[in-house]
C-alpha positions in Angstrom: -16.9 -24.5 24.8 -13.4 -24.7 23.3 -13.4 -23.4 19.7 -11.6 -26.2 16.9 -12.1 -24.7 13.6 -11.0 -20.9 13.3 -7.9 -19.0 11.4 -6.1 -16.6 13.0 -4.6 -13.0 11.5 -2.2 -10.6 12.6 -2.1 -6.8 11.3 1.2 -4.9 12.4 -0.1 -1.3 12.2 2.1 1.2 12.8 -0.6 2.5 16.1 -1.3 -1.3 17.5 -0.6 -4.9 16.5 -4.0 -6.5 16.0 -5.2 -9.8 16.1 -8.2 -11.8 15.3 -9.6 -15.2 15.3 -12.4 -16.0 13.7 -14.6 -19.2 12.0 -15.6 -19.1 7.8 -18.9 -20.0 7.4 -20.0 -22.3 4.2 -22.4 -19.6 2.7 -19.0 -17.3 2.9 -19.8 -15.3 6.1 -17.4 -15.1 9.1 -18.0 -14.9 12.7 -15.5 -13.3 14.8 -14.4 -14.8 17.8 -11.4 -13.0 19.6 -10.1 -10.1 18.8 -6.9 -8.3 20.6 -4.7 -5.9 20.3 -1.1 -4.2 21.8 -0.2 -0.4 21.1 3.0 -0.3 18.4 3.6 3.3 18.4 6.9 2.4 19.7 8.7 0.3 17.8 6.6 0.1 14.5 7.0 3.4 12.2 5.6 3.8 9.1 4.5 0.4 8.8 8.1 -1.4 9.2 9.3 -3.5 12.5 12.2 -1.3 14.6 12.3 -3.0 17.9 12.4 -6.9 17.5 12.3 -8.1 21.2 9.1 -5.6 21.9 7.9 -6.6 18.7 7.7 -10.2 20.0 6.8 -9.3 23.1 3.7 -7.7 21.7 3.1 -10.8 19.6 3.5 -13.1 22.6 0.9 -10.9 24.3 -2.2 -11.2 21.8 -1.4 -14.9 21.0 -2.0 -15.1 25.1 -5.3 -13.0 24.8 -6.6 -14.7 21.6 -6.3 -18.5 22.9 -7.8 -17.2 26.6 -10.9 -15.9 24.5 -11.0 -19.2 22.2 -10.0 -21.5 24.8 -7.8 -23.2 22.6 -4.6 -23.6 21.3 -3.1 -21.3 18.0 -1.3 -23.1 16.0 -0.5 -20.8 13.2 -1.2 -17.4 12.0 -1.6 -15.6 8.6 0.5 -11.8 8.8 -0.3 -9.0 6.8 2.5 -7.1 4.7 2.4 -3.8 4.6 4.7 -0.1 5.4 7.0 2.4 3.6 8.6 0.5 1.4 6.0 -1.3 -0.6 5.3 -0.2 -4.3 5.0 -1.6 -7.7 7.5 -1.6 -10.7 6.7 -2.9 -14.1 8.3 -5.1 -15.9 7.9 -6.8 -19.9 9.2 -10.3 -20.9 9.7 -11.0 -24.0 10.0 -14.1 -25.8 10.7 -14.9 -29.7 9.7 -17.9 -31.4 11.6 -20.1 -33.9 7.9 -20.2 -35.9 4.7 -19.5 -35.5 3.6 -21.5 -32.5 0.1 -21.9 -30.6 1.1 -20.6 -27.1 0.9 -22.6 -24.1 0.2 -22.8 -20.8 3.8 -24.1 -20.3 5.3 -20.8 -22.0 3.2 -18.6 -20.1 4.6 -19.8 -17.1 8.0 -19.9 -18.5 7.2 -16.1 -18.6 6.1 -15.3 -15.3 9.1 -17.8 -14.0 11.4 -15.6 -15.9 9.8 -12.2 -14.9 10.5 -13.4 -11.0 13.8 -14.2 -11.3 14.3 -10.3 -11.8 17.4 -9.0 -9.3 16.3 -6.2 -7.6 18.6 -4.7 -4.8 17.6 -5.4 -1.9 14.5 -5.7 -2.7 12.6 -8.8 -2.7 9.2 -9.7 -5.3 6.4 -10.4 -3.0 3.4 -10.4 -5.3 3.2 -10.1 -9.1 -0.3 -8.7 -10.9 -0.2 -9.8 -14.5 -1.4 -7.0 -16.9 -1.7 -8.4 -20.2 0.1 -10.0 -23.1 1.0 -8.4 -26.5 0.7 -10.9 -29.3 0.8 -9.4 -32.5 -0.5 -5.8 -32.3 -3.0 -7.4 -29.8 -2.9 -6.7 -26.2 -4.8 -10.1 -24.4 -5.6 -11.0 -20.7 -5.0 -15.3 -21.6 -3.0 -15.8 -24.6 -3.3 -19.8 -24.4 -4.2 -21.4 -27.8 -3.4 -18.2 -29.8 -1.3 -18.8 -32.7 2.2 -16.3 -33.0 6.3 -16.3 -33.2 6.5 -13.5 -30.8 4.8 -12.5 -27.1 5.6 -10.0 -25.0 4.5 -10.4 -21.0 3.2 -7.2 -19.0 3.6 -7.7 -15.7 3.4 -5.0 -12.3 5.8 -6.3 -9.2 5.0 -5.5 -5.6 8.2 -5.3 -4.0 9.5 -4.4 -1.0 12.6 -4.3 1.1 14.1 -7.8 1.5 14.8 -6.6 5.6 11.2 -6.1 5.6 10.2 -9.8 5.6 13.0 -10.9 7.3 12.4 -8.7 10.7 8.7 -10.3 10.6 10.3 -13.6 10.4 12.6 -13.2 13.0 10.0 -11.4 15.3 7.5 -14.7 15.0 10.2 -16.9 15.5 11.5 -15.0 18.7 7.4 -15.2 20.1 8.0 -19.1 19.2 4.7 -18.4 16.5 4.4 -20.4 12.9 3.5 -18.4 9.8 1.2 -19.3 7.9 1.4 -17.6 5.3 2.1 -13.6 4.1 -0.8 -11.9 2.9 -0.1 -8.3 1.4 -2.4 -6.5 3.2 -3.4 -3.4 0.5 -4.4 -6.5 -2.0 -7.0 -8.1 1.0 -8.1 -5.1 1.9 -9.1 -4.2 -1.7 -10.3 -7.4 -2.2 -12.7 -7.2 1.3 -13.8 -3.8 0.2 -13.8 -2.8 -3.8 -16.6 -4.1 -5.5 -16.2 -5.8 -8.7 -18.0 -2.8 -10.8 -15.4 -0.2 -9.2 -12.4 -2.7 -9.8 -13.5 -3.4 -13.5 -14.5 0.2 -14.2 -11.2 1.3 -13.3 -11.0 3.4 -9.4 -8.4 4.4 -6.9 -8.5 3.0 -3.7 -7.0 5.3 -0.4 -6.1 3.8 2.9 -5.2 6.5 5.5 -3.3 4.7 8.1 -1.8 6.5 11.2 1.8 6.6 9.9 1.2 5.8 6.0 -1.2 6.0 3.1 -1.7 3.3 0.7 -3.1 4.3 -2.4 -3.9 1.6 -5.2 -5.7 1.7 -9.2 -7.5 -0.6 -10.4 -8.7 -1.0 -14.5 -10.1 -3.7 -15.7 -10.4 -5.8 -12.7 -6.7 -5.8 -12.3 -3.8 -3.6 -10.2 -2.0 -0.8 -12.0 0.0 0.4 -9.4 0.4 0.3 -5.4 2.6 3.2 -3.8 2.9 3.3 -0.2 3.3 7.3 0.8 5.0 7.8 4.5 2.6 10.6 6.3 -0.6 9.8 8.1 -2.9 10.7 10.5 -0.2 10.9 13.0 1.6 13.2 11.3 -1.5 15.4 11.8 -1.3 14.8 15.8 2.7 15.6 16.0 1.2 19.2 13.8 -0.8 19.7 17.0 1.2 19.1 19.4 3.7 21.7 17.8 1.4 24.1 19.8 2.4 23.0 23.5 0.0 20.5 23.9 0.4 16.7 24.9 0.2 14.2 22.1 -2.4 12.1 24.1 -4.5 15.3 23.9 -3.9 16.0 20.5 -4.8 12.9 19.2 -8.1 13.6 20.9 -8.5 17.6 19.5 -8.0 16.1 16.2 -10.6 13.2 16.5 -13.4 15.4 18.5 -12.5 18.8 16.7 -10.2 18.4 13.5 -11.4 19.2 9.8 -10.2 18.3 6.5 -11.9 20.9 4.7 -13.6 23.7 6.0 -15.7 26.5 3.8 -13.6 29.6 4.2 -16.9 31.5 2.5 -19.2 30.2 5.5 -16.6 31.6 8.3 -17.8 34.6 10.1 -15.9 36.9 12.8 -16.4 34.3 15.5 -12.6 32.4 16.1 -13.8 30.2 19.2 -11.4 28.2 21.5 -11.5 24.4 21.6 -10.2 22.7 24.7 -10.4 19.5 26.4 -11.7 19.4 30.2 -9.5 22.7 31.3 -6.5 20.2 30.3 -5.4 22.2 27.2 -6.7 25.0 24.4 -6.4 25.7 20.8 -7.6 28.5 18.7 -10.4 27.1 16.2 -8.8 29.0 13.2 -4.6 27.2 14.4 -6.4 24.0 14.2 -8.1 24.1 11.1 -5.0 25.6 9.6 -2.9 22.9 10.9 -5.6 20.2 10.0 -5.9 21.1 6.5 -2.5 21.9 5.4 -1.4 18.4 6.7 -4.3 16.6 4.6 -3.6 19.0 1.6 -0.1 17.7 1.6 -1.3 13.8 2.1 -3.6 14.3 -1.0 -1.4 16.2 -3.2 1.5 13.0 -2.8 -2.1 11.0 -3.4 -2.8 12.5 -6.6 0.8 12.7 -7.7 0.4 8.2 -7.3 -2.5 9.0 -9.2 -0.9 10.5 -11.9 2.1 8.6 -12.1 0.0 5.6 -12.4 -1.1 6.5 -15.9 -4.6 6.1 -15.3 -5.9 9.4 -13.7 -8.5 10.2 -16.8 -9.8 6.4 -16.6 -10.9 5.8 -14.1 -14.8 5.8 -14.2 -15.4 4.4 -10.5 -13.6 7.6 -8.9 -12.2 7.2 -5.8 -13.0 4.8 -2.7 -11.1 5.9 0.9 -11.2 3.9 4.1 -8.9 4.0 7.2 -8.9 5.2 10.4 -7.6 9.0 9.1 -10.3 8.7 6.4 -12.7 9.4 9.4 -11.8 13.6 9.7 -14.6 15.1 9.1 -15.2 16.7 5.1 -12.5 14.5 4.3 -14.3 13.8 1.0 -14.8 17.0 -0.2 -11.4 17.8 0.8 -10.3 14.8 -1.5 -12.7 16.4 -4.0 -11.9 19.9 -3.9 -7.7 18.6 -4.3 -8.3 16.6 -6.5 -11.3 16.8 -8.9 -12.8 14.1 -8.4 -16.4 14.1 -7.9 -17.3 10.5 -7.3 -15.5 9.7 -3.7 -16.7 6.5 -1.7 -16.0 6.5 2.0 -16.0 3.0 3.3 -16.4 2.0 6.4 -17.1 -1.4 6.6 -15.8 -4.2 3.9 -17.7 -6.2 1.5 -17.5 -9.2 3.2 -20.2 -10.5 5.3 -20.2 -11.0 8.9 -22.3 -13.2 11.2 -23.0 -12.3 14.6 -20.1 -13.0 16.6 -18.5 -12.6 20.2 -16.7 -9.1 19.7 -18.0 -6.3 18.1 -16.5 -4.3 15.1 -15.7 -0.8 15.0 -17.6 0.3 11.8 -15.4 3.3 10.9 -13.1 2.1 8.5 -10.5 1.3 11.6 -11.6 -2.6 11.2 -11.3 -3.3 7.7 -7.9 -4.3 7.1 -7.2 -7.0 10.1 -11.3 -8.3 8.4 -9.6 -8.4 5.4 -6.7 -10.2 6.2 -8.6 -13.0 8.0 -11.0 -13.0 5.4 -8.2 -13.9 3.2 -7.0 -17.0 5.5 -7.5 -20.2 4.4 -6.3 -23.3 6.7 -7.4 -23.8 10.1 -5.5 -22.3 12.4 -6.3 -24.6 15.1 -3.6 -26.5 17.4 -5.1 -29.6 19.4 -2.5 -30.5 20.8 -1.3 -28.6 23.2 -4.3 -27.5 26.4 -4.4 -24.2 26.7 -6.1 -22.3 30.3 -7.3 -19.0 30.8 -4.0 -17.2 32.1 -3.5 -13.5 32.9 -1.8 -11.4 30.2 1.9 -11.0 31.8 2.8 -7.1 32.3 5.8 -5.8 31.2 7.2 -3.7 33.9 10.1 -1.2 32.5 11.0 0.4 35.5 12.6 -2.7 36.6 15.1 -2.5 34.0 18.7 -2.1 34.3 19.0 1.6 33.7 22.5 0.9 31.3 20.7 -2.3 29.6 18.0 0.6 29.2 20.4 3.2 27.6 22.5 0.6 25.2 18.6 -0.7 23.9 17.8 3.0 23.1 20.9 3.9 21.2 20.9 0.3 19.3 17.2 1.2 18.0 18.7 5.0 17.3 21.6 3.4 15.3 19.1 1.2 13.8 16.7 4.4 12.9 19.7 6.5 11.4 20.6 3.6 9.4 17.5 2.7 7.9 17.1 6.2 7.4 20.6 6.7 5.4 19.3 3.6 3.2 16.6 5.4 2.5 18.4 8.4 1.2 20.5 6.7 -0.7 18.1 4.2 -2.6 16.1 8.2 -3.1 19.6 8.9 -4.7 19.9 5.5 -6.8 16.9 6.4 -7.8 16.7 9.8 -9.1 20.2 9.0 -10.6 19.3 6.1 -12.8 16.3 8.0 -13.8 18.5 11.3 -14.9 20.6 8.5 -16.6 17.6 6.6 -18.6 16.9 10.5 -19.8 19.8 11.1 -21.0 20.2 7.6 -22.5 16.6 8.1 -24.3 18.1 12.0 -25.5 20.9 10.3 -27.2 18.6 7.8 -29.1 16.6 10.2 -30.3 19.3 12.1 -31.8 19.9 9.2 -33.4 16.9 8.2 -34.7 16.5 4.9 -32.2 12.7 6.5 -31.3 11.4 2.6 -29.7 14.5 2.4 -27.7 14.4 6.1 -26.7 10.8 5.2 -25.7 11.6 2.1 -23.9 14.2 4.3 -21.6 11.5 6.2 -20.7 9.6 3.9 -19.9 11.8 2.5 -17.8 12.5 6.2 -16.2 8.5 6.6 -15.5 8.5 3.3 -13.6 11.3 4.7 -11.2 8.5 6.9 -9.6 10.4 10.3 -9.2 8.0 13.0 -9.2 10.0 15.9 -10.1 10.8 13.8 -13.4 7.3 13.2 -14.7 7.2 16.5 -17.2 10.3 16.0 -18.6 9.4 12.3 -19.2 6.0 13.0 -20.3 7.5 16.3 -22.8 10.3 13.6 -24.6 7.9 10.9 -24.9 5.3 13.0 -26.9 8.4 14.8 -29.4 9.7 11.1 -29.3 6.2 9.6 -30.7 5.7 12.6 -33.2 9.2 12.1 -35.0 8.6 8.4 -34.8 5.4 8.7 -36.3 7.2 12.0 -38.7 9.9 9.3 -40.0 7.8 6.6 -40.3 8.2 4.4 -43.7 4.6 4.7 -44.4 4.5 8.3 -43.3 7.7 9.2 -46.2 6.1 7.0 -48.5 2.6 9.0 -48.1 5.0 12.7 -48.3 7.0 11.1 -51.8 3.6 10.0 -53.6 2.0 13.6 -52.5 4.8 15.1 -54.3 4.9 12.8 -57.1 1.0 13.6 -57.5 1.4 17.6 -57.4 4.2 17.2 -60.1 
């Protein structure tokens, strides 16, 4: 029987495009119905779209395989956003009033209105997480109804590149597919998979991803930052193959044999060989080596999120990791033993509950973002009107191609690569050069005895994210804060009526 009531979700991973169709339940639950999937590995990296046409191709392909299982017609899908170029950046608003007025919903909103139309270059605002509201010397989740003639709005944006969105739209348009609406897929998946205790207590949340790792933190039931770091689990596989061996096989060494963290103080004289089926052989010792310096590297740009974030000593939940490259084996005491943290979650499966259904779930972590995303669909996906039969998923045959149309594809989507990679560089540049200039600026205003501007620079040169700046930031801000609090009027009053008293 022909399914009517189901919402559809597409994950663009940077490994395989996934979708998935399933039905919400009324106690909550969802029952999968179709799931399918098209291997990206060429033409998605790091979680952004390179190749359009295969892209849609792809697209065209699972839409096929998904109405052939339901028997029906998809109208619309919901699409995940995800990849490199996602992060957060704070922002304040500020607003002074003529009196002291009760605040209003109306001004709130005027707020938040005001804090999107923030220009960004070439960046666009996808998502904004409120953080709180100074009124007074009081810092309040919902300010409505308090009496004041000054607030000042927190809020944290999750940008990305304005290209980003664009190529997604362009791809569903090509595979003649409506949107239904973007869905950024870090927020479902730590919706569908962070309790409410661990978001409230304050945690950080780790998804591994083939090409990327996502991390998040949570305090107080609401985001503090999002950073989206560019190495992955295949980064581990291309380490492999550096040793003459196949990435197919690789990939597989890693899986069966690799390990995040291995007890150098158990390790006798024994340095066996691992191999797969006479195909290929690897030292256990080059492995492990290879293995654990690649996931050292991933967790030490994990921590450095972490840290940048502000919130590294509060956060009482500790850390919860999921993804398909969470799944090495010791990869939580290898988080532990980089970082510190005791308290490390592995999830494998979301919170969300799922009925019996016609496809069955990986439960190794490799499933909870595409459950996420449908879990966080909402209209029915559903399209009547056009019949829909079984039909065999086309096959793309390459070696038909025109060898030259073959050649000028290749160097467009190299052009393409070197380009995006040059804007890259330069927004690294941008970056790190504004951030040099906020230090400078905040240098000057100290000298001159401007301590909340000089602190509001910095600021401003901690939200930037460069790494290599954080000490100096952190070393100002503290000499900033002590001759602020040194040449305080209270603080000379207290010195001249000490003096007064001892003469």
């Amino acid at each position: 029987m022909a399914a009517t009531d189901f919402i559809v979700a597409i994950e663009l991973g940077s490994s395989k495009i996934t979708g998935i169709a399933g039905k919400k339940h009324a106690d909550g639950s969802i029952q999968v119905l179709a799931l399918a999937s098209e291997n990206s590995s060429d033409f998605i990296r790091k979680g952004v779209i390179y190749n359009l046409d295969k892209t849609a191709q792809s697209l065209t392909s699972i839409i096929k395989k998904l109405e052939s299982t339901l028997k029906a017609s998809i109208g619309k899908v919901y699409v995940g956003i995800g990849g490199q170029s996602l992060r957060t950046i704070r922002n304040t608003e500020v607003r002074h009033l003529e009196e002291e007025t009760k605040i209003s919903q109306e001004l709130i909103d005027s707020i938040m209105d005001s804090n999107r139309e923030v220009p960004i270059i070439d960046q666009e605002i996808l998502e904004v997480a409120p953080q709180e509201y100074k009124v007074g010397i009081n810092l309040l989740a919902d300010p409505v109804g308090v009496p004041s003639d000054h607030i000042e709005g927190r809020f944290l944006n999750i940008i990305a590149r304005s290209s980003v969105k664009q190529n997604i739209d362009k791809c569903f348009k090509q595979a003649g597919i409506e949107i239904a609406d973007y869905i950024i897929s870090p927020l479902a998946l730590a919706n569908a998979v962070l309790t409410n205790s661990e978001k409230r207590s304050g945690c950080m949340f780790i998804d591994f991803g083939a090409d990327t790792t996502t991390v998040s933190v949570y305090k107080n039931n609401i985001l503090r930052h999002l950073a989206v770091i560019p190495l992955g689990g295949s980064n581990i596989t291309k380490d492999i193959c550096s040793q003459q061996i196949e990435e197919e096989d690789a990939e597989e060494l890693k899986k069966k044999y690799g390990n995040a963290y291995a007890d150098k103080s158990e390790e006798g004289d024994d340095n066996p060989t691992y191999s797969l089926d006479g195909k290929c052989s690897i030292e256990a010792r080059v492995l492990e080596d290879i293995v654990e310096a690649r996931v050292n590297e991933i967790l030490a740009n994990v921590w450095n999120q972490i840290v940048l974030s502000g919130y590294e000593d509060k956060l009482l939940a500790g850390a919860i990791i999921t993804g398909g490259s969470a799944n090495l084996k010791n990869m939580e005491e290898a988080f532990s033993n980089r970082t510190k943290i005791e308290k490390v979650r592995m999830a494998k499966e979301s919170q969300l509950s799922l009925k019996g259904g016609m496809v069955e779930l990986k439960k190794d972590g490799t499933c909870n973002t595409i459950i996420a995303l449908l879990g966080a669909g909402k209209e029915n996906c559903h399209r009547p009107e056009r019949p829909v039969k079984p039909v065999q998923v086309p096959l793309f045959n390459e070696n038909g191609e025109d060898p030259e149309e073959k050649r000028k594809k290749e160097k467009e989507e190299a052009a393409r690569a070197a380009e995006a990679a040059r804007k890259a560089e330069e927004e690294e540049k941008l970056r790190k050069a504004t951030c040099e200039n906020l230090i400078r600026n905040a240098k000057e205003l100290k000298e001159a005895g401007k301590y909340k501007n000089a602190l509001s620079q910095l600021s401003k040169a901690r939200d930037l994210g460069v790494a290599e700046a954080l000490n100096q930031i952190r070393a100002l801000e503290k000499e900033i804060k002590s001759l602020k609090e040194a040449n305080s009027p209270i603080k000379r009053l207290t010195d001249l009526f000490g003096k007064i008293l001892e003469e």
